[in-house]
N, C-alpha and C positions, 0 to 999 in steps of 0.2 A: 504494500500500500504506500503511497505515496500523497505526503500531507506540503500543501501548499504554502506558503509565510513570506510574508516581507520584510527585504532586510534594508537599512538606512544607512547609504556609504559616504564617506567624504568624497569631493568629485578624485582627488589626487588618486585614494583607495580603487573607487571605481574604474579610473584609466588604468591602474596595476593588474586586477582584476581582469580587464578586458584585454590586456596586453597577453597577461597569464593565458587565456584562453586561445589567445589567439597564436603562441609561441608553441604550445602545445597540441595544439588542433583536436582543443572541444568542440563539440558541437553547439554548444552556450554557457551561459555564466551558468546554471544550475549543476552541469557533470564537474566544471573545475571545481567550484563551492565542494560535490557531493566529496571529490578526489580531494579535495588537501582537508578538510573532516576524518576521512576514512587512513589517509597519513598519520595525522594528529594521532589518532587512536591507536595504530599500530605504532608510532614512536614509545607514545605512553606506555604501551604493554612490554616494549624493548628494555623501558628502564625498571618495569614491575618482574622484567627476568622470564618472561611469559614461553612456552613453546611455540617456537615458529619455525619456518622449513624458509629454503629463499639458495642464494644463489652467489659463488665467489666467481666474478668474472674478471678476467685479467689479459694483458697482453704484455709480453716478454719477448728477449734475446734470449734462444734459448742457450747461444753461442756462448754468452756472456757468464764469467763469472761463478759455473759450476749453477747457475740460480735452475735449472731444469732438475737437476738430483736433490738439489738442497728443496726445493718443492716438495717432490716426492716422497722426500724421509721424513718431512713434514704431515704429509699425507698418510703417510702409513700408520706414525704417531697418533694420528686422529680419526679412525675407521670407524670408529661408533656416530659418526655425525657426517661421515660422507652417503648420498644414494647414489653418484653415481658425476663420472668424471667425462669430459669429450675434450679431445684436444687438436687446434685446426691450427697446420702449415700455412700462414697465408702469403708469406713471404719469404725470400734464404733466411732472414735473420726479426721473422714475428711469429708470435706462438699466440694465436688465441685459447686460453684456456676457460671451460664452465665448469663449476664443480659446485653440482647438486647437493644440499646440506638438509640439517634437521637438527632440532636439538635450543638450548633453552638460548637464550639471545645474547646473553651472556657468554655462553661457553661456543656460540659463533663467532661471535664479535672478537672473543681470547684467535680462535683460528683462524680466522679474515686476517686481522693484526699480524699475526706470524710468517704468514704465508705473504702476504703486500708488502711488508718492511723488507723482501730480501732485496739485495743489490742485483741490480739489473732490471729490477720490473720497470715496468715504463706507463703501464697505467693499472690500476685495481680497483676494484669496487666490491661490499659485500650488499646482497640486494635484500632483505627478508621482510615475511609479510606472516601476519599471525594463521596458524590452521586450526587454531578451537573454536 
């Protein structure tokens, strides 16, 4: 069900807003509004420690710096919280890496951390969203 309301913006607010929607490609101000709510909520559950599944994405040299094995052993280190890894060649010297997670947001955020800080990575992100 979905309940209708009116919300009162300062104009600056509302060109953020429409900006936001439009940087993102809402469909209108109600899905951006519904998406940074449904954010909010999933942040707040990250710092309550809550169970969430979500996603280590990254791109590497894998050339560089032993950071491919130093990965790995990381990885191994951490098997209770991986579902499942893919790793794409997309250049001589880029590795896109996903690695499927689970686990309390805390003890992803400890493995994101580990796995991002090594030398050579060149971008990371850990992506998670609540499944209760």
């Amino acid at each position: 069900m979905v309940t209708r309301f009116g919300v009162s913006l300062e104009q600056d607010l509302l060109e953020a807003l429409d900006a936001f929607v439009q940087d993102n490609s809402y469909a209108n101000r109600s899905q951006a509004i519904r998406a940074l709510i449904e954010k909010n909520i999933v942040e707040k559950k990250w710092l309550c420690n809550s169970h969430v599944a979500g996603a280590i994405v990254m791109v590497y040299d894998p050339w560089k710096n032993d950071i491919a094995s130093n990965i790995l052993k990381i990885q191994q280190s951490n098997t209770q919280f991986i579902l499942s890894t893919q790793r794409f060649f997309k250049e001589k010297n880029r590795c896109l890496e996903v690695i499927a997670v689970e686990g309390t947001a805390q003890q992803l955020t400890r493995f994101s951390d580990e796995i991002l800080s090594q030398k050579g990575m060149i971008h990371g992100k850990l992506i998670m969203s609540r499944i209760d």
